[in-house]
C-alpha positions as CSV (number, residue, x, y, z in Angstrom):
1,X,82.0,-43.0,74.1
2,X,78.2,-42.2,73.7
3,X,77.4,-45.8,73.0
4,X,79.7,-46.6,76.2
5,X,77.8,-44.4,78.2
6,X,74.1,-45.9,77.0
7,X,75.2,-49.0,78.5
8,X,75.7,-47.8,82.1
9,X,72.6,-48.9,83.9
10,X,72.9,-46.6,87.0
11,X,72.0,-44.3,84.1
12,X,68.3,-45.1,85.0
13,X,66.8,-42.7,87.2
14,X,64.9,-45.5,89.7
15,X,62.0,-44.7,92.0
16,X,63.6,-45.2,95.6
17,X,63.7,-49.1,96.6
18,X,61.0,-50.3,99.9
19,X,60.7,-53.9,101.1
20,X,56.9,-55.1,101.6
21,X,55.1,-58.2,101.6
22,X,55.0,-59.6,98.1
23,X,57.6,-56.8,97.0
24,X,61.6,-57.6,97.3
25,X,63.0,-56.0,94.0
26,X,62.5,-52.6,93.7
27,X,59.2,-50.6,93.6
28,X,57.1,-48.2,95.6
29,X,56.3,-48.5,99.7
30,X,55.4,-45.9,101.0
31,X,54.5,-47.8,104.4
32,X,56.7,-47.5,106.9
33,X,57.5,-50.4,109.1
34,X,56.6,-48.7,112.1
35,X,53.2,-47.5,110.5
36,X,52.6,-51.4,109.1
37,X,53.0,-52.6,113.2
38,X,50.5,-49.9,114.5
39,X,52.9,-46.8,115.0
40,X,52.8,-43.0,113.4
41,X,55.1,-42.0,111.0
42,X,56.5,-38.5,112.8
43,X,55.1,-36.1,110.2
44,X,51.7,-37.9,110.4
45,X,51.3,-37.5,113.6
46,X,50.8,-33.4,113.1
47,X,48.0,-34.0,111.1
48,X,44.8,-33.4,113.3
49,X,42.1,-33.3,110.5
50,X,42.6,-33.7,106.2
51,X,40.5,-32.5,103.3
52,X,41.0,-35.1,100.3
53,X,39.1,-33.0,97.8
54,X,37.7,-36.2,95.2
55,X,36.2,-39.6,95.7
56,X,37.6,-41.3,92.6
57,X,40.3,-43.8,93.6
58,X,43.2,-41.6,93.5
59,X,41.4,-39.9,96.5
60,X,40.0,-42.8,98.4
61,X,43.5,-44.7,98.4
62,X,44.9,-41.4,99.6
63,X,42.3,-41.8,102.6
64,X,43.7,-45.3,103.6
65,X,47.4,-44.1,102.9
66,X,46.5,-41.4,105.6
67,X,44.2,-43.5,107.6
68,X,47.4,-46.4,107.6
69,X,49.9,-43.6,108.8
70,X,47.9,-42.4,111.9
71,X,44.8,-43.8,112.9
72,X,44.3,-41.1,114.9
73,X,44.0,-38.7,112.1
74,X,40.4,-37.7,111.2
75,X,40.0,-38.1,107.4
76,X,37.3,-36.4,105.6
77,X,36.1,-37.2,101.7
78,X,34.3,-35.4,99.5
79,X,33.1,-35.9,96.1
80,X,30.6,-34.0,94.0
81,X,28.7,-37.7,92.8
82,X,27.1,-39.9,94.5
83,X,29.0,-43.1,96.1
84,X,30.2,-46.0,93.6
85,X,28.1,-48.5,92.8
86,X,29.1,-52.2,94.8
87,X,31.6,-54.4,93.1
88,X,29.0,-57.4,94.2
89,X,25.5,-55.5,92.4
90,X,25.3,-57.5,89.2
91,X,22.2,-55.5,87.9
92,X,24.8,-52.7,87.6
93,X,27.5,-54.7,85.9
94,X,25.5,-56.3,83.5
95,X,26.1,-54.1,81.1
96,X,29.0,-54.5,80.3
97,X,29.9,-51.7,77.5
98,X,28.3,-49.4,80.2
99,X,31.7,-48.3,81.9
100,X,35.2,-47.6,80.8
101,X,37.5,-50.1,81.4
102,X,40.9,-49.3,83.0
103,X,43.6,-51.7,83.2
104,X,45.9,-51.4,85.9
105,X,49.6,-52.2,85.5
106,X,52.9,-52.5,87.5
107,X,52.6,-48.8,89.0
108,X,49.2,-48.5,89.9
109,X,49.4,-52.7,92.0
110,X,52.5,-51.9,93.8
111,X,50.7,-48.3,95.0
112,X,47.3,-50.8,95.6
113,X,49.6,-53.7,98.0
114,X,51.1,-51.1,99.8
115,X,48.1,-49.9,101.1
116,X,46.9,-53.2,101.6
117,X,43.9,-52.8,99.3
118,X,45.3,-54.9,96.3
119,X,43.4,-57.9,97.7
120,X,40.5,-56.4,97.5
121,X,40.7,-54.9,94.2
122,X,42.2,-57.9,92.4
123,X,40.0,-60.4,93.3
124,X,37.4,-58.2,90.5
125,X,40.2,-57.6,88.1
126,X,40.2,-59.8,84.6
127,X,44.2,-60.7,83.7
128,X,45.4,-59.9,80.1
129,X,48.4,-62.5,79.6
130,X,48.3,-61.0,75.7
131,X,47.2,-59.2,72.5
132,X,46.1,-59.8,69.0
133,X,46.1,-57.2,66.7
134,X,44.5,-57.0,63.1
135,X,47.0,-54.6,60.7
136,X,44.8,-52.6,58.2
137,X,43.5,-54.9,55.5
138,X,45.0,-58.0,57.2
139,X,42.6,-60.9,57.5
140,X,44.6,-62.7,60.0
141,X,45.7,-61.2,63.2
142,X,49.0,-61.5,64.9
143,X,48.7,-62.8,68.7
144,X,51.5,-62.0,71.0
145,X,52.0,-63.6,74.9
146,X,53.6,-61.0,76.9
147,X,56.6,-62.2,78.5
148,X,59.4,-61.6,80.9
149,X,56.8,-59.0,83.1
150,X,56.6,-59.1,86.7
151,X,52.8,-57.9,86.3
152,X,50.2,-59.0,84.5
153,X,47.5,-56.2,83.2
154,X,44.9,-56.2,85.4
155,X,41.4,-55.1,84.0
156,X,38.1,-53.7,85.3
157,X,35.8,-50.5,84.9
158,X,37.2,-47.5,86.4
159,X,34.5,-47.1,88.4
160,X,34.1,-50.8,90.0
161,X,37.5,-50.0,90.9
162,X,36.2,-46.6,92.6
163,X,33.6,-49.1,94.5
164,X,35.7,-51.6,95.7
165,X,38.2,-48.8,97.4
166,X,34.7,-47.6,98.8
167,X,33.8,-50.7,100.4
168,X,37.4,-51.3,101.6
169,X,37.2,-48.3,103.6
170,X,34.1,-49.2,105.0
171,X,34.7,-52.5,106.2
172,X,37.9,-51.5,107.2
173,X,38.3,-47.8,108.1
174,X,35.1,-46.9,109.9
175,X,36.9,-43.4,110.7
176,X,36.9,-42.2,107.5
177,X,34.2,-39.7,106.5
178,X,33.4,-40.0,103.0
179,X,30.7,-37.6,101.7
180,X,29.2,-37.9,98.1
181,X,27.0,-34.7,96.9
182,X,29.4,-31.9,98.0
183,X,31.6,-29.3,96.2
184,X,34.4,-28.4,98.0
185,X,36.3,-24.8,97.2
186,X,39.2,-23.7,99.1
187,X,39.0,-20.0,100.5
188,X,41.7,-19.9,102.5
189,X,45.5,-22.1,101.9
190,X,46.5,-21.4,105.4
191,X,48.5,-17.8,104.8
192,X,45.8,-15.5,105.4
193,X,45.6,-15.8,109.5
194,X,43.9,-18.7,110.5
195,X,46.1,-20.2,112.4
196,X,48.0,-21.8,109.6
197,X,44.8,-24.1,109.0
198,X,43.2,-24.3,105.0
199,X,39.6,-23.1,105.5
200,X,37.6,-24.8,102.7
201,X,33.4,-24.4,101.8
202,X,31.7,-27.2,101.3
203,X,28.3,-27.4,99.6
204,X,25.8,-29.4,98.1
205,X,26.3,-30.1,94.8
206,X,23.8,-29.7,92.2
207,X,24.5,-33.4,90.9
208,X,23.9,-35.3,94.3
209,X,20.1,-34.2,92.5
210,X,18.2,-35.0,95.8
211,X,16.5,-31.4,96.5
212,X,18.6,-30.6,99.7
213,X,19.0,-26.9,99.9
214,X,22.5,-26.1,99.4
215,X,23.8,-24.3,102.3
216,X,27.4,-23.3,102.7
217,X,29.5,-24.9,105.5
218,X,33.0,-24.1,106.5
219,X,35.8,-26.9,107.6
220,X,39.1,-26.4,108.6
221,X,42.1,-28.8,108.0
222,X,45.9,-29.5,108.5
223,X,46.0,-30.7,105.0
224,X,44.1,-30.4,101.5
225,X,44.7,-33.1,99.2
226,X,43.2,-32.2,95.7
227,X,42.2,-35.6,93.6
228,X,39.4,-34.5,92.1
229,X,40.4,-35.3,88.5
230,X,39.6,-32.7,85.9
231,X,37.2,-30.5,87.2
232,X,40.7,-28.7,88.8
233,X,38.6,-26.8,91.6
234,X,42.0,-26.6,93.9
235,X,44.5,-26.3,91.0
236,X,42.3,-23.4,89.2
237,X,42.5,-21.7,92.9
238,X,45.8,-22.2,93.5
239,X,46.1,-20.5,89.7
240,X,44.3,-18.0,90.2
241,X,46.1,-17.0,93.5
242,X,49.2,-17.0,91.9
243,X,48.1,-14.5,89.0
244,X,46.7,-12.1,91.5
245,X,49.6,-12.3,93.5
246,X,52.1,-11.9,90.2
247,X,50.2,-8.7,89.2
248,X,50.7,-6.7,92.2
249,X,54.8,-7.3,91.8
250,X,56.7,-5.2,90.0
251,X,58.9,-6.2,86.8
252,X,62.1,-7.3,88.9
253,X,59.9,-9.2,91.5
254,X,58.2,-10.8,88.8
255,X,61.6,-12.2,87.5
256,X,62.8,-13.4,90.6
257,X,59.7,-15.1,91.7
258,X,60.1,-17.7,89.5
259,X,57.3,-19.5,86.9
260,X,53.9,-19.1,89.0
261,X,51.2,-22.2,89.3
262,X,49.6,-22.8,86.2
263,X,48.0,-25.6,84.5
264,X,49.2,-26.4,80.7
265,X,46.4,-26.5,78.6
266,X,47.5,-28.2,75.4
267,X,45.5,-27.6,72.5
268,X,44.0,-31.0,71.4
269,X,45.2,-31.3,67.7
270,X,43.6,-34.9,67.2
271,X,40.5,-35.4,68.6
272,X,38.9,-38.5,68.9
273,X,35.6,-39.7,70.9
274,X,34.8,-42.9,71.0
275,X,31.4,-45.7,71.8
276,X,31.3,-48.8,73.1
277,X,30.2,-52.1,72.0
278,X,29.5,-54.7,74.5
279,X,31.6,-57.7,72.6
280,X,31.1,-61.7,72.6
281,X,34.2,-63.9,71.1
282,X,33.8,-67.1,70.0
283,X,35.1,-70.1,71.6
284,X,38.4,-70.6,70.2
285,X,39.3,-66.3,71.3
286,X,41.5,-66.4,73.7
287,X,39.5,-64.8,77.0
288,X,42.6,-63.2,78.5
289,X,43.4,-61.0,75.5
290,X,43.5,-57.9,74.5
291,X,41.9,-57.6,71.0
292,X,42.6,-54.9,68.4
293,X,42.1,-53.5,64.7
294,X,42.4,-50.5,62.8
295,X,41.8,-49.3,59.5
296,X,44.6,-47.7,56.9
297,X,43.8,-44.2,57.1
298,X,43.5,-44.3,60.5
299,X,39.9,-43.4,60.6
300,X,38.9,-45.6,63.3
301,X,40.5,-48.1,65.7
302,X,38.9,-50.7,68.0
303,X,40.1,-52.0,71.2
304,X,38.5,-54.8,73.1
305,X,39.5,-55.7,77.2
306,X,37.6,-58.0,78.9
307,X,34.8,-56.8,80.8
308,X,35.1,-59.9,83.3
309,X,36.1,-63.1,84.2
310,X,33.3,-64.6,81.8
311,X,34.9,-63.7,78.3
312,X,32.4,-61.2,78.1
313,X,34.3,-57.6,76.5
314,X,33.8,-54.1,76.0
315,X,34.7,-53.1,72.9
316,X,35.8,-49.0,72.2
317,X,35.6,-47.7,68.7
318,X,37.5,-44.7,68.3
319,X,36.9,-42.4,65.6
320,X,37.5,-39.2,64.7
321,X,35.5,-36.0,66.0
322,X,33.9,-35.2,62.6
323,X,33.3,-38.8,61.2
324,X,29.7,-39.4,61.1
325,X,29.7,-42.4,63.1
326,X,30.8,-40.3,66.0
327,X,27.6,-38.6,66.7
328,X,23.9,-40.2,68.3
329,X,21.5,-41.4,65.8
330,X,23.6,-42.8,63.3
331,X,21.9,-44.7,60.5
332,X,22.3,-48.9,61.5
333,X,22.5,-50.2,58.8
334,X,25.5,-47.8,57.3
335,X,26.9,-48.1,60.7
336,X,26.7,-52.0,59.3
337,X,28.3,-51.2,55.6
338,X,31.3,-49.4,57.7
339,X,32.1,-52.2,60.1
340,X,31.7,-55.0,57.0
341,X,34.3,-52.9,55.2
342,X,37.0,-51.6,57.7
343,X,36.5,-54.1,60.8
344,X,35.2,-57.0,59.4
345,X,36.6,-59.2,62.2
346,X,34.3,-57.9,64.7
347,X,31.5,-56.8,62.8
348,X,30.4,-60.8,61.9
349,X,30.1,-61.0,66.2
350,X,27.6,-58.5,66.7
351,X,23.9,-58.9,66.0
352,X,21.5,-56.1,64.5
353,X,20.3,-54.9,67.9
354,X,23.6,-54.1,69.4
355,X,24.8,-52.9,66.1
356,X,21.8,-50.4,66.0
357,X,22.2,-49.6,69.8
358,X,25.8,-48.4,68.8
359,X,24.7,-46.5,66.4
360,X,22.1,-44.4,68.0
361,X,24.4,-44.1,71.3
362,X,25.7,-40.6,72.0
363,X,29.6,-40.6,71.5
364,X,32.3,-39.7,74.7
365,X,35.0,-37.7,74.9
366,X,38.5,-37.9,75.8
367,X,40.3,-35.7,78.2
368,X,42.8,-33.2,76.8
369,X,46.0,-33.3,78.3
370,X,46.3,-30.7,81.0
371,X,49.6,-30.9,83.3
372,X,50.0,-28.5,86.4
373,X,53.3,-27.0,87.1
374,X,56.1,-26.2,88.0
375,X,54.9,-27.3,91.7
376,X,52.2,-29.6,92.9
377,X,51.8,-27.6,96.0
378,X,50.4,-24.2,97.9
379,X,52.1,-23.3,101.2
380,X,52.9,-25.7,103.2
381,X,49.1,-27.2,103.4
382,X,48.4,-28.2,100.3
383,X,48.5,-30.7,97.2
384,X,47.4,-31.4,94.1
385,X,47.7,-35.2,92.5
386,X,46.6,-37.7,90.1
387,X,44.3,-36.1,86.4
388,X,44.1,-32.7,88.5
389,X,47.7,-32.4,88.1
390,X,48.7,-34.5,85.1
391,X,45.9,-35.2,82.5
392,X,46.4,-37.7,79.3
393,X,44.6,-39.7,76.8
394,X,43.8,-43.5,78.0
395,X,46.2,-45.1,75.7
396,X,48.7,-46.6,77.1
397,X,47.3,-47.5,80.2
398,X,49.1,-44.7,82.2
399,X,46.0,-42.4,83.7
400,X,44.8,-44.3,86.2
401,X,47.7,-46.0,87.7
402,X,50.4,-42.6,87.9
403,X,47.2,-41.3,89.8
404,X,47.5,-44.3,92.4
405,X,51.2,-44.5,92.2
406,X,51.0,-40.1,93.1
407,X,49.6,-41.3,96.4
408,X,52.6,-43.5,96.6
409,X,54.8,-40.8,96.3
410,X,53.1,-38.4,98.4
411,X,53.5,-41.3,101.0
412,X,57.3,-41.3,100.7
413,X,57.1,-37.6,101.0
414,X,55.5,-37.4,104.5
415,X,57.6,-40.2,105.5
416,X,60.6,-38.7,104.9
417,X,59.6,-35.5,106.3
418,X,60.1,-33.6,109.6
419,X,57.2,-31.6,109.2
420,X,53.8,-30.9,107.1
421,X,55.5,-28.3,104.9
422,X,58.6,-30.1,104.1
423,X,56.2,-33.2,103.1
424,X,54.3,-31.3,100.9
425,X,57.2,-29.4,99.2
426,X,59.1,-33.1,98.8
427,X,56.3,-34.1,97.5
428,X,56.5,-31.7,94.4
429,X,60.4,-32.1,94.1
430,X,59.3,-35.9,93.7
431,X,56.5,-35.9,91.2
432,X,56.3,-32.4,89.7
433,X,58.7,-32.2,87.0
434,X,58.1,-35.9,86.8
435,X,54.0,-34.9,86.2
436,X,54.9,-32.5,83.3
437,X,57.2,-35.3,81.3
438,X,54.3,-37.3,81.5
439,X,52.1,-35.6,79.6
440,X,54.2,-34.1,77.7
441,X,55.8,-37.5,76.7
442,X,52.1,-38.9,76.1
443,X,50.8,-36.1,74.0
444,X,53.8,-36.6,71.5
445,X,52.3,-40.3,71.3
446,X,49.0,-38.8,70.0
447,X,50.1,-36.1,67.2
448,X,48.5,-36.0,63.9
449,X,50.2,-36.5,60.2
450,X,53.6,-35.6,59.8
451,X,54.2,-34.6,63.0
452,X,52.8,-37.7,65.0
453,X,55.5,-39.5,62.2
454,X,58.4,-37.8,63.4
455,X,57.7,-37.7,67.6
456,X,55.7,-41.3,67.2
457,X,55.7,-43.3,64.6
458,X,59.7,-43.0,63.4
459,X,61.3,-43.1,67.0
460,X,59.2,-46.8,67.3
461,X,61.1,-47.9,63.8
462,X,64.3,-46.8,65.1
463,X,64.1,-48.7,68.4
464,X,62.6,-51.3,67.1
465,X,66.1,-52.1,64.2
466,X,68.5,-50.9,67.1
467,X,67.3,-52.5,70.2
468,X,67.0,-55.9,68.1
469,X,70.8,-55.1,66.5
470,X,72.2,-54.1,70.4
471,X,69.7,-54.5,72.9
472,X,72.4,-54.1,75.4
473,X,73.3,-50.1,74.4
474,X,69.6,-49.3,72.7
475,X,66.5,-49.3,75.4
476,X,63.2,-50.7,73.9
477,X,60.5,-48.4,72.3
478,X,58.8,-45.8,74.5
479,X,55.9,-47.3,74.8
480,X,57.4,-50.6,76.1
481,X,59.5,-48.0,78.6
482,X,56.7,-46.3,80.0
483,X,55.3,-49.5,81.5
484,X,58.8,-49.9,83.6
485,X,57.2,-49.3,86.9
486,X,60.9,-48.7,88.5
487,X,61.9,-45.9,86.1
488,X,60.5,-42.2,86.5
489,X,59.2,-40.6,83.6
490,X,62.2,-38.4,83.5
491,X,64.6,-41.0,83.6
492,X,62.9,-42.5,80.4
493,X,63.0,-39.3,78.7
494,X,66.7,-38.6,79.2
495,X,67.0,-42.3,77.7
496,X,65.2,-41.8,75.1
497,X,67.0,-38.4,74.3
498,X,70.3,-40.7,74.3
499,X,69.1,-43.1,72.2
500,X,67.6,-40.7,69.6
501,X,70.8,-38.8,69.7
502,X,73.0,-42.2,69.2
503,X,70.9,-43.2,66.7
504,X,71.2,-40.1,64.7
505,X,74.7,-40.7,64.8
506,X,75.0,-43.9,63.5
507,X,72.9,-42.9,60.5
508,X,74.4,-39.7,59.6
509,X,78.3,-41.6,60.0
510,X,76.8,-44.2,57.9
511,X,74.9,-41.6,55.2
512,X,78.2,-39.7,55.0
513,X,80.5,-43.1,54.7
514,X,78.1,-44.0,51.7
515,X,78.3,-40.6,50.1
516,X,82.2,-40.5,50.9
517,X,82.1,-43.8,48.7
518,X,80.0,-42.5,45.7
């Protein structure tokens, strides 16, 4: 009966279905037709003035989504840096091992076209059609064509992509304000009198680094949308509202209210940091690969994208927090002596001076994983969405496109509302729970020893033997899974828990027959 019911595909938790140009399967919208011919989706139409609280490209795509809905709507943007750099200024994208490279897959293009921004942001994106990977002490790599996907990865620095939404919205939506320079901290969340409005200050920051005197000024808004990745400043507020407000209830108030706001911070048992090495392949690589070695012990990895269209990469070398490689200032030509031993592949491409700029180059850190729960809301005027709400390593490609696909969802949210607090609440029945599997799900993928063996490295062998034996009752590995931009990440989970618990099954039946037998 348990394999019968792994077999059911209705079984699949699927994000809702919407018809766009370029998208008839199944996917994300988040466009209505009327808003696509020029009308105002109802909820939309309350909104007089928004906050989005982050110019990184979870918040500027959330600007268009809002400027699409109601052009009447006056949008306001503010980060703490200054403005992207332009997708067209070459002296800037020269270097190539200068900028992290994010590759954007099924989830984060569908959120992209239905904003109608994906032209834009594709025609600088580098295609990988494959991957060849080197297994430790393996002088030959293994090259694989992916096949049977709907989306190609799509590759280009995170912050290019930042710049091209920049100059989207202002070719194309002259009445959105974007301001770069300026913190923005929420006093008030629109329950403490002022007319159900959120009163926010907004100041200059100390980064913008041009000597204005940093006066306070206060704005007022329908809506605060919090994208402003890990510095948290909304999601700390709404934290710390909730704590203050949890200490002045009594026991039995306490255990009624429910879990309060809070943001999981998981203790980061296997730190890495990482450089990058600015990478050219030989004539017979592939230029639409991605490219990839480790050593046995794990002690460092290496993942090349490409960089652009002109099979130019950027290389990242991953090592471990307390490897002496992973500081500034290493010595070159050890830094040499380690490449020639545990990534000899690569090490024969690069010349003396960009191994000895590697070497001295300070290393960069990866973000912990963070998730904010058990809502993604405050009242009924605000949100939190994208790294401020669920934070994770950039493995497996999933950081920057859940962001994009958040403002997807916070889309469908307002369009199937009746009014601003309803939007914001369906928002975080939508995404919240969803938000927390996430990370939770990608921080298994990242333990250490014994434990990263039993929650990583032995679920991939057993999906691996039972999907080949029945690929019709076992799903493939989680990793694969994760990239199934029509599943939610609870859906996945539950699968997996199916899977794990059928598998289990067959070996213990099949352990006990062969004891039975002795």
């Amino acid at each position: 009966p348990l394999l019968a019911v792994l077999a059911i595909d209705s079984g699949y938790e699927r994000i809702p279905p919407r018809n766009f140009p370029g998208r008839r399967k199944i996917g994300l919208c988040a466009v209505s037709p009327d808003t696509v011919n020029g009308g105002t989706a109802p909820t939309a139409a309350l909104l007089d003035d928004v906050l989005v609280c982050g110019g990184g490209p979870a918040g500027l795509l959330t600007a268009i989504m809002l400027a699409r809905k109601s052009p009447r709507t006056h949008v306001r943007v503010y980060d703490r840096l200054p403005a992207p750099p332009s997708p067209a200024d070459d002296a800037v994208w020269s270097d190539i091992s200068r900028f992290y490279l994010v590759g954007l897959g099924g989830r984060g293009q569908l959120a992209l076209r239905a904003f109608g921004a994906w032209e834009d942001v594709g025609a600088t994106c580098t295609a990988v059609v494959g991957r060849k990977d080197w297994s430790p002490g393996s002088e030959e790599g293994v090259e694989r064509v992916f096949e049977g996907r709907e989306f190609a990865t799509q590759v280009l620095p995170r912050d290019k992509l930042a710049g091209v939404l920049h100059g989207h919205i202002l070719e194309h939506y002259p009445e959105i304000e974007l301001h770069y320079g300026y913190d923005i901290r929420p006093v008030d969340f629109g329950t403490g009198g002022t007319g159900g409005r959120v009163v926010a200050e907004i100041r200059r920051s100390q980064t913008a680094g041009d000597g204005m005197e940093s006066t306070a000024e206060t704005v007022t808004a329908d809506l605060l949308v919090a994208a402003d990745g890990t510095s948290r400043t909304v999601a700390n507020e709404m934290e710390r509202l909730d704590a203050t407000e949890r200490s002045s209830m009594t026991p039995l108030g306490r255990l009624f209210a429910g879990r309060p706001f809070s943001v999981t911070r998981y203790e980061d048992d296997n730190q890495r940091v990482y450089k990058t090495i600015p990478l050219v392949f030989p004539a017979g690589w592939r230029p639409d690969f991605n490219y990839s070695a480790r050593s046995r012990d794990g002690r460092v990895n290496l993942d090349a994208l490409p960089a652009n269209p002109d099979g130019e990469y950027c290389g990242v070398l991953l090592l471990r927090k307390d490897d002496p490689f992973a500081r500034p200032d290493a010595d070159p030509a050890e830094f040499r002596t380690f490449l020639d031993e545990l990534l000899p592949q690569f090490s024969a491409l690069l010349d003396d001076a960009v191994v000895r700029a590697v070497a001295k180059k300070p290393p960069s850190s990866l973000p912990a994983f963070r998730s904010a729960g058990p809502r993604l809301h405050h009242g009924d005027r605000a949100v939190v969405l994208g790294d401020c709400a669920h934070t994770v390593k950039p493995y497996f490609g999933l950081g920057a496109n859940c962001a994009l696909e958040d403002v997807a969802v916070l889309s469908d949210a307002i369009d199937a509302a009746g009014s601003l607090g309803e939007a914001v609440r369906g928002f975080s029945g939508r995404r919240a729970r969803d938000s927390e599997t996430l990370v939770r799900i990608s921080r298994d993928l990242d333990r250490p020893g014994k434990i990263g063996f039993l929650t990583f490295v032995l679920p991939i062998i057993l999906d691996a033997i039972f999907h080949k034996a029945a690929p019709a009752l076992f799903a493939p590995n989680i990793i694969s899974m994760l990239q199934r931009e029509d599943l939610t990440f609870r859906a996945i989970a539950r699968r997996k828990r199916a899977d794990r618990a059928a598998q289990l099954a067959i070996v213990g039946a099949g352990a006990a027959g062969l004891a039975c037998g002795v």
